[in-house]
Every structure is written in structure tokens, then in C-alpha cells.
N, CA, C and O atoms as a GROMACS GRO file, in nm:
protein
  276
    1UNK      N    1   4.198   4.559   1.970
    1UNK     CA    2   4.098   4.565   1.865
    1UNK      C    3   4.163   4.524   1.732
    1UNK      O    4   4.248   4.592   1.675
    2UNK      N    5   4.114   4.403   1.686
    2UNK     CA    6   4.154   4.371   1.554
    2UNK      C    7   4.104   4.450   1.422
    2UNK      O    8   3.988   4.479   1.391
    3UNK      N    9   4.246   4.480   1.340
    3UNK     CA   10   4.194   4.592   1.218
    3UNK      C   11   4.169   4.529   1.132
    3UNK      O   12   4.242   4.432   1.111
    4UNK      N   13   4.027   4.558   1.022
    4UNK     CA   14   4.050   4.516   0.871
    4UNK      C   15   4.148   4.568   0.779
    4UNK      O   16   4.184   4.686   0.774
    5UNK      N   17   4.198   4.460   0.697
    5UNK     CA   18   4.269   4.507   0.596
    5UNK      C   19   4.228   4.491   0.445
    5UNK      O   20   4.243   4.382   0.391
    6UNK      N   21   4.194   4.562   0.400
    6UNK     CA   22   4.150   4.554   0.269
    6UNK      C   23   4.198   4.540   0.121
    6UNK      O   24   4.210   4.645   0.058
    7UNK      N   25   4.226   4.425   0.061
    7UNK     CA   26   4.264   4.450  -0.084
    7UNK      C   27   4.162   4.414  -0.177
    7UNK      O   28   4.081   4.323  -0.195
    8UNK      N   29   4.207   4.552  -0.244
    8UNK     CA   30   4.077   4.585  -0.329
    8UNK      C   31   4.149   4.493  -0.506
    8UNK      O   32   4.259   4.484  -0.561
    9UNK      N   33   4.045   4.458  -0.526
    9UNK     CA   34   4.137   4.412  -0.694
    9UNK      C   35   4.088   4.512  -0.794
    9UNK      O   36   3.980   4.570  -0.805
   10UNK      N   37   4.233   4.517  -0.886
   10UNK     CA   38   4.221   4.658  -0.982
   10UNK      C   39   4.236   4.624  -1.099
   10UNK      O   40   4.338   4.617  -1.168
   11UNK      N   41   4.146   4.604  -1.119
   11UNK     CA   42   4.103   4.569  -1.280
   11UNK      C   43   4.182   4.672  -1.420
   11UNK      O   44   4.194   4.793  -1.406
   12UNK      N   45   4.219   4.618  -1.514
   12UNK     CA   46   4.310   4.730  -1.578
   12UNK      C   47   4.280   4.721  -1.742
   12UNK      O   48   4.223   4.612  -1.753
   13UNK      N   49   4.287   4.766  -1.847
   13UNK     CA   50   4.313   4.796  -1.984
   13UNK      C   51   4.363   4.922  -2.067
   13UNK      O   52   4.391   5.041  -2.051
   14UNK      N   53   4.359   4.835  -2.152
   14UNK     CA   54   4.481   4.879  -2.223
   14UNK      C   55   4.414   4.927  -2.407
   14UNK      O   56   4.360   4.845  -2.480
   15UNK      N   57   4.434   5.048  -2.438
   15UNK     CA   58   4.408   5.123  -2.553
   15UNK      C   59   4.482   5.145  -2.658
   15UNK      O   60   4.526   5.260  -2.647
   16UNK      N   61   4.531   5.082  -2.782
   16UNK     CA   62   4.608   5.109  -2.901
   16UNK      C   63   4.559   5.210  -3.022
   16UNK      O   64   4.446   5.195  -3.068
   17UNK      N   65   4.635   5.302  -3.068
   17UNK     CA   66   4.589   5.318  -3.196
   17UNK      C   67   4.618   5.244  -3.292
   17UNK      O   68   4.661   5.129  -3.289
   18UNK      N   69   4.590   5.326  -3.398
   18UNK     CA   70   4.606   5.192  -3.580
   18UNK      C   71   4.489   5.283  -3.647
   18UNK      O   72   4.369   5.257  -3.649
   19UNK      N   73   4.559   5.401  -3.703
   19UNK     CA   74   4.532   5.481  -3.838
   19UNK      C   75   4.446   5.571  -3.736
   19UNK      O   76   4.472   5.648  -3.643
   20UNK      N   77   4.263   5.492  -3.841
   20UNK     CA   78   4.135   5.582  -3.750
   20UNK      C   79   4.055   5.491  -3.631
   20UNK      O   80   3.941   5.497  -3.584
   21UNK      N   81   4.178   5.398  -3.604
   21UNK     CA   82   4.099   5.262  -3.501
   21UNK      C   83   4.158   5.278  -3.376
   21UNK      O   84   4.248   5.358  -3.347
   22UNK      N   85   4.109   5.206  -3.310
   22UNK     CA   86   4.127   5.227  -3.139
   22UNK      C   87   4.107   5.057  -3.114
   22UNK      O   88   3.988   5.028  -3.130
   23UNK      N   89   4.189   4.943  -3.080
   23UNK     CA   90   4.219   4.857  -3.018
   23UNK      C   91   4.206   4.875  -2.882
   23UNK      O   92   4.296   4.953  -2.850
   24UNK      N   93   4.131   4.839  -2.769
   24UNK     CA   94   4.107   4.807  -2.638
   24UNK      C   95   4.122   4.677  -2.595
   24UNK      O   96   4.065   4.584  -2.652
   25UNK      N   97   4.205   4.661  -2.488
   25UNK     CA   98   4.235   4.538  -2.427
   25UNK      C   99   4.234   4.521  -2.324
   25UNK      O  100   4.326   4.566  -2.256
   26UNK      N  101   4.113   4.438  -2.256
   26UNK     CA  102   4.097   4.389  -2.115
   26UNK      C  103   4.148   4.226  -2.089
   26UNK      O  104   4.178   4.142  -2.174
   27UNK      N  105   4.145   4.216  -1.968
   27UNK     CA  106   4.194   4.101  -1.968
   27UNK      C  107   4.159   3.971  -2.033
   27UNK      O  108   4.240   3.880  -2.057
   28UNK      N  109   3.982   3.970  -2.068
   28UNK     CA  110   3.961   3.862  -2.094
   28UNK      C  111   3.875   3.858  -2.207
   28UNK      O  112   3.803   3.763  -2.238
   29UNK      N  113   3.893   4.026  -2.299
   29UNK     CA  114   3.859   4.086  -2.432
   29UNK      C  115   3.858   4.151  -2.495
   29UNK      O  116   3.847   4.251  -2.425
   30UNK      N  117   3.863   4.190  -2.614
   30UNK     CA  118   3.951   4.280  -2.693
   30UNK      C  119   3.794   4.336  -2.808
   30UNK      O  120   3.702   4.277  -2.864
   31UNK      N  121   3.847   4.508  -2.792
   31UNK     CA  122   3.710   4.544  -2.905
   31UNK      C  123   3.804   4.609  -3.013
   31UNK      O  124   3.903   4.661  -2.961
   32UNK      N  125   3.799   4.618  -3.122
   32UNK     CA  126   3.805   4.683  -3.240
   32UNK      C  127   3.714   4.818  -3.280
   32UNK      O  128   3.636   4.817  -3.375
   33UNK      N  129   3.740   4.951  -3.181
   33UNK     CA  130   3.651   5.038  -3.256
   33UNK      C  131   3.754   5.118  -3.365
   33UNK      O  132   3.853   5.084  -3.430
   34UNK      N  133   3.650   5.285  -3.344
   34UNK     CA  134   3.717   5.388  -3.448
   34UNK      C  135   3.705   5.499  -3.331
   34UNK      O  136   3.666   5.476  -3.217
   35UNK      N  137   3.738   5.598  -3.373
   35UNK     CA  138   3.770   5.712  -3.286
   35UNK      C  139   3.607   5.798  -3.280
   35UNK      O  140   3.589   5.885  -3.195
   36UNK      N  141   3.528   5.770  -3.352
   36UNK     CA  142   3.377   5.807  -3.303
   36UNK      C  143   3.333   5.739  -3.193
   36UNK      O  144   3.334   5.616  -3.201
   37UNK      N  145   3.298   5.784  -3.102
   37UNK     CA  146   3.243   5.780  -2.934
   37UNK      C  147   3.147   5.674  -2.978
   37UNK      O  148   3.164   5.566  -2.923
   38UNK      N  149   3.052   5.681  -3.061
   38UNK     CA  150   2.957   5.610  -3.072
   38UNK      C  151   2.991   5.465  -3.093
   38UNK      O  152   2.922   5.385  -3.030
   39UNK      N  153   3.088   5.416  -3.173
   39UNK     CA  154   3.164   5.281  -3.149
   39UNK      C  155   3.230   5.225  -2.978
   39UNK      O  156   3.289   5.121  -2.948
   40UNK      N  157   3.203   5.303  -2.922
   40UNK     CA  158   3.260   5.233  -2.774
   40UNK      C  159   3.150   5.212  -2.712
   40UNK      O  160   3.185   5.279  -2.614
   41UNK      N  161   3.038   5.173  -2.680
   41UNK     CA  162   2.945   5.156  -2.620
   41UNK      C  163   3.007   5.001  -2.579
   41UNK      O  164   3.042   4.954  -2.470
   42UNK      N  165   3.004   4.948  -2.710
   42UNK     CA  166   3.026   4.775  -2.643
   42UNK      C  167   3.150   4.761  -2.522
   42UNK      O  168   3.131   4.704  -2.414
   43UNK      N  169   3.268   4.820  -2.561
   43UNK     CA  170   3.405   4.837  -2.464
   43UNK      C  171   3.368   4.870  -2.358
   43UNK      O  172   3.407   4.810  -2.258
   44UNK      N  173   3.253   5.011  -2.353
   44UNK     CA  174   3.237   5.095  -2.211
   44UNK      C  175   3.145   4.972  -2.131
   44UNK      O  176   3.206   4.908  -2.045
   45UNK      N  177   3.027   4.943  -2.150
   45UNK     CA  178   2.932   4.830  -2.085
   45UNK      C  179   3.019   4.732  -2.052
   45UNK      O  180   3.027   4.701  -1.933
   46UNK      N  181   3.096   4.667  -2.143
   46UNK     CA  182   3.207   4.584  -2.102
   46UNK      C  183   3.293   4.611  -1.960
   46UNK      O  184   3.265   4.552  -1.856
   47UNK      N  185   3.384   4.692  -1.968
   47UNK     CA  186   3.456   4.780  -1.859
   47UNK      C  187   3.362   4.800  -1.745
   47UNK      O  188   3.411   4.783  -1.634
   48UNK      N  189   3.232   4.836  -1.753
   48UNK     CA  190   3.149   4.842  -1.626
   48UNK      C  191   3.112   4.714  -1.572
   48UNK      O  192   3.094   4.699  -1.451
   49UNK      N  193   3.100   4.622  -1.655
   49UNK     CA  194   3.073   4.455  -1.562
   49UNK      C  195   3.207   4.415  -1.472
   49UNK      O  196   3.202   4.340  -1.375
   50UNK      N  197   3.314   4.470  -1.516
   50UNK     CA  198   3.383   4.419  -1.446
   50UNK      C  199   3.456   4.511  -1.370
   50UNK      O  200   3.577   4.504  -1.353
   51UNK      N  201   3.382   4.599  -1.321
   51UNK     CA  202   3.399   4.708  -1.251
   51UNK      C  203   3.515   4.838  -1.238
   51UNK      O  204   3.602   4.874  -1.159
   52UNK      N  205   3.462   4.877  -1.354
   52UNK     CA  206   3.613   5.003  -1.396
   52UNK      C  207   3.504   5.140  -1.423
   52UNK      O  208   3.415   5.156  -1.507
   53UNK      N  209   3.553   5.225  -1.315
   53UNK     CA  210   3.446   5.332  -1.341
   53UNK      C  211   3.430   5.390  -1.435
   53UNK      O  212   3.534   5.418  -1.494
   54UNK      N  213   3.297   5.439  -1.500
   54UNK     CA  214   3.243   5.447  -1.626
   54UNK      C  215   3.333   5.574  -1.672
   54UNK      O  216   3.348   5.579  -1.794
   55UNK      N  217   3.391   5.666  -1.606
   55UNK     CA  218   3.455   5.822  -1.590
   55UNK      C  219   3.609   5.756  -1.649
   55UNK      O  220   3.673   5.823  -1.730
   56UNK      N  221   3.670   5.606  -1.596
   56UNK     CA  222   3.816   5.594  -1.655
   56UNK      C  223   3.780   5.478  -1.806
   56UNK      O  224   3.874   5.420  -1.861
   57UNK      N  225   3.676   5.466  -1.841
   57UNK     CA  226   3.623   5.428  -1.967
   57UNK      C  227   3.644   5.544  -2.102
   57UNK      O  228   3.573   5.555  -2.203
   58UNK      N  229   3.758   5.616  -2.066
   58UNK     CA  230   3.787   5.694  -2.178
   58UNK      C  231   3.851   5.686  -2.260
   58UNK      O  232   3.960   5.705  -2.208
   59UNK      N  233   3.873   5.665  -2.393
   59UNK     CA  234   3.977   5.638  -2.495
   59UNK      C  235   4.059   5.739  -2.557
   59UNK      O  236   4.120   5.698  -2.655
   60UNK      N  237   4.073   5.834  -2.533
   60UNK     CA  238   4.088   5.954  -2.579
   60UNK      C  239   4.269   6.003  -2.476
   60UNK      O  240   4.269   5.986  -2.354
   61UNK      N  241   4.368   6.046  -2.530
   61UNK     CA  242   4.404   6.090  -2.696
   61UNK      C  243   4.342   5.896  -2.734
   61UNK      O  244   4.324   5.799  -2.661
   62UNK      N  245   4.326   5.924  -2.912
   62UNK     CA  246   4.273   5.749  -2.951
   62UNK      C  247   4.365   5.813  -3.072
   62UNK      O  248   4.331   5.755  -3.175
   63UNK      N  249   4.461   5.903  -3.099
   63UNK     CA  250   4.575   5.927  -3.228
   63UNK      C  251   4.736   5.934  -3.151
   63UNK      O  252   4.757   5.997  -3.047
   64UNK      N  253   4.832   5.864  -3.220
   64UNK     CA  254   4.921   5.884  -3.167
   64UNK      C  255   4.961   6.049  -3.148
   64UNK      O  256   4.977   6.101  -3.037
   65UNK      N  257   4.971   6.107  -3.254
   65UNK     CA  258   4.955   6.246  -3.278
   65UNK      C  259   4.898   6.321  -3.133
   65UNK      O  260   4.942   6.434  -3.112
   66UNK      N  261   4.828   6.279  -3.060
   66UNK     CA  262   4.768   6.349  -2.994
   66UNK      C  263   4.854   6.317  -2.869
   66UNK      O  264   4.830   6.408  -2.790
   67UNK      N  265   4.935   6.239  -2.818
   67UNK     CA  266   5.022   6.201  -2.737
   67UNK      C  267   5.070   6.295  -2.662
   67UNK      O  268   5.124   6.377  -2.737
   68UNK      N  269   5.081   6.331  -2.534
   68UNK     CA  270   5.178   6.449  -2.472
   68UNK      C  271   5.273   6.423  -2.416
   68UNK      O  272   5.341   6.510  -2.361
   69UNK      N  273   5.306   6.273  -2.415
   69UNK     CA  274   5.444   6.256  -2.350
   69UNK      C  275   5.497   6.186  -2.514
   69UNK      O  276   5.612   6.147  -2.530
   0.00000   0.00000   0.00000
């Protein structure tokens, strides 16, 4: 019996701070918010077209300060 093998592709980004801003970087676009939730809508809808579950669409710590490692 022949097995499937599955590779799944894993889409990835990447979150900077800068003061009260939050830099997000996907592969093929970059948003400029602030640390109010209400500025990520465009990033989060973004991140869901290209399939990154809406739950790892979190920006948060978005202060270096808040860092635990």
C-alpha cells in the first residue's frame, strides 16, 4: 500500500517595534501600524489570504519593554 506524504507550506512573518509602532513583515508586504488593535485589521485580513491562522495574527508583546527573553 502506497503512503501519502504531505508537505504542507508554512507561511511566516515577522513583527518589529519603533517607539508606539509595530512594523509587520510578510513575505510579499509590509504594514506600518501602532500598538492599538484597531490599526491591524489590514495586517490580520492580509495574514488570512495567505493562510496564517487568524489566532497566530497576534502582535503583542508590540514594546520592546515587554520582551521576556
Amino acid at each position: 500500500m502506497a503512503r501519502k506524504i504531505l508537505f504542507l507550506k508554512q507561511e511566516f512573518y515577522a513583527h518589529f517595534y519603533r517607539d508606539n509602532g509595530i512594523i509587520i513583515v510578510f513575505k510579499e508586504k509590509i504594514f506600518n501600524v501602532t500598538v492599538d488593535k484597531n490599526t491591524w485589521k489590514a495586517a490580520i485580513n492580509y495574514g488570512k489570504t495567505i493562510n496564517i491562522n487568524e489566532k497566530q495574527l497576534y502582535f503583542i508583546p508590540n514594546r520592546f519593554e515587554d520582551e521576556e527573553f
